[in-house]
C-alpha positions in Angstrom: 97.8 113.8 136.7 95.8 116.6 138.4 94.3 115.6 141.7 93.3 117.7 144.5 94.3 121.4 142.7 98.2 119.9 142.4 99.7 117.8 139.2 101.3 115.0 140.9 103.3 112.3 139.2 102.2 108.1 139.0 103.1 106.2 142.0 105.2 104.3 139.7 107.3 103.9 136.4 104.6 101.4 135.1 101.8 103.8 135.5 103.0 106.0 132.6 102.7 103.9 129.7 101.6 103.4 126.0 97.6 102.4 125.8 96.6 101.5 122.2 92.9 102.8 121.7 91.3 102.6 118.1 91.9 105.1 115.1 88.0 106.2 115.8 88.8 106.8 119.5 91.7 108.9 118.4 89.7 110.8 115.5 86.8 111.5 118.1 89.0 112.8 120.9 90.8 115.2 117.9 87.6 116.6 117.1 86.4 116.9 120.7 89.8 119.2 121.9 88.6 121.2 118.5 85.4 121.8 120.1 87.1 122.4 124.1 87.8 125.7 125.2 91.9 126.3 124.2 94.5 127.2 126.5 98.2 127.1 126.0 98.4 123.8 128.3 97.0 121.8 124.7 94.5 119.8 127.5 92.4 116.8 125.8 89.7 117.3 128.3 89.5 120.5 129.9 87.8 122.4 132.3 85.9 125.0 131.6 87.9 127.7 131.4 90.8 125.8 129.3 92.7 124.6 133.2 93.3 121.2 134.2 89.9 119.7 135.0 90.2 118.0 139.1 89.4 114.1 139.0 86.6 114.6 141.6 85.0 117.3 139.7 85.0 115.3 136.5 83.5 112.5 138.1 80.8 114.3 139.7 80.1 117.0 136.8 81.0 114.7 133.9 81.0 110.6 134.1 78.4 110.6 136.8 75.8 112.9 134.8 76.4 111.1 131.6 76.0 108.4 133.2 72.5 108.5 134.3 71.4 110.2 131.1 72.1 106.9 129.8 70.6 104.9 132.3 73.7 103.2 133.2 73.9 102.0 137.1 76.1 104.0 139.0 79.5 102.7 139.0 82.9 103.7 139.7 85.4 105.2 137.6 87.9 102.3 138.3 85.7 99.9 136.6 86.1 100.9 133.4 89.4 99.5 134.0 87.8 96.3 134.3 85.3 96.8 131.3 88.3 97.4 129.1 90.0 94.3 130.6 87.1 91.9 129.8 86.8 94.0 126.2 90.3 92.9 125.5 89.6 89.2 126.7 86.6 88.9 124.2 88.4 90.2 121.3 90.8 87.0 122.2 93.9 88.9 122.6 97.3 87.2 124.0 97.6 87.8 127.8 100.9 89.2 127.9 99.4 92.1 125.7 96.5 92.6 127.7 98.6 92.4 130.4 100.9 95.5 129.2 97.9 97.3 128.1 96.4 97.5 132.1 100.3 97.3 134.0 99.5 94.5 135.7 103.3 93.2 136.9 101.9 89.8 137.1 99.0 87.4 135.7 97.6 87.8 139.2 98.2 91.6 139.4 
């Protein structure tokens, strides 16, 4: 992760992990690093001179911005955690996977 102008590693094992998103998530994000400006670092979601793009910055010049356009209350960048969670609960999926998919160490987590 690159926070504060230094990549830094999770705070733990179970932050890197597999996250399954749908083959039209994957397709879109192909086509968006198509249309990013290229560096030799192969970045999804650069900045914009092809660098690693600083969390802050992206929240400020990117989710906040689109945000409003869209007339979506302002909310944090964490809560799309929680979105996803409840996303996964609708679509009636086993705990345990849901679970694994947010690295919660416990039901309570």
């Amino acid at each position: 992760m690159y926070y504060k102008g230094q990549l830094i590693t999770p705070k733990t094992k179970t932050s890197i992990r597999k996250i399954d998103i749908p083959e039209k998530l994957t397709k879109i994000l192909k086509e968006w690093k198509l249309a990013c400006p290229h560096s030799d670092k192969n970045l999804v979601v650069p900045s914009s001179t092809g660098s690693f793009m600083d969390a802050d910055n992206m929240i400020k010049r990117r989710f906040l911005p689109v945000l409003r356009k869209s007339g979506i209350d302002k909310i944090r960048w964490h809560d799309l955690r929680y979105t996803y969670c409840l996303i996964l609960i609708e679509q009636n999926l086993p705990i345990k996977y849901i679970q694994r998919q947010l690295a919660y160490s416990s039901q309570y987590g």
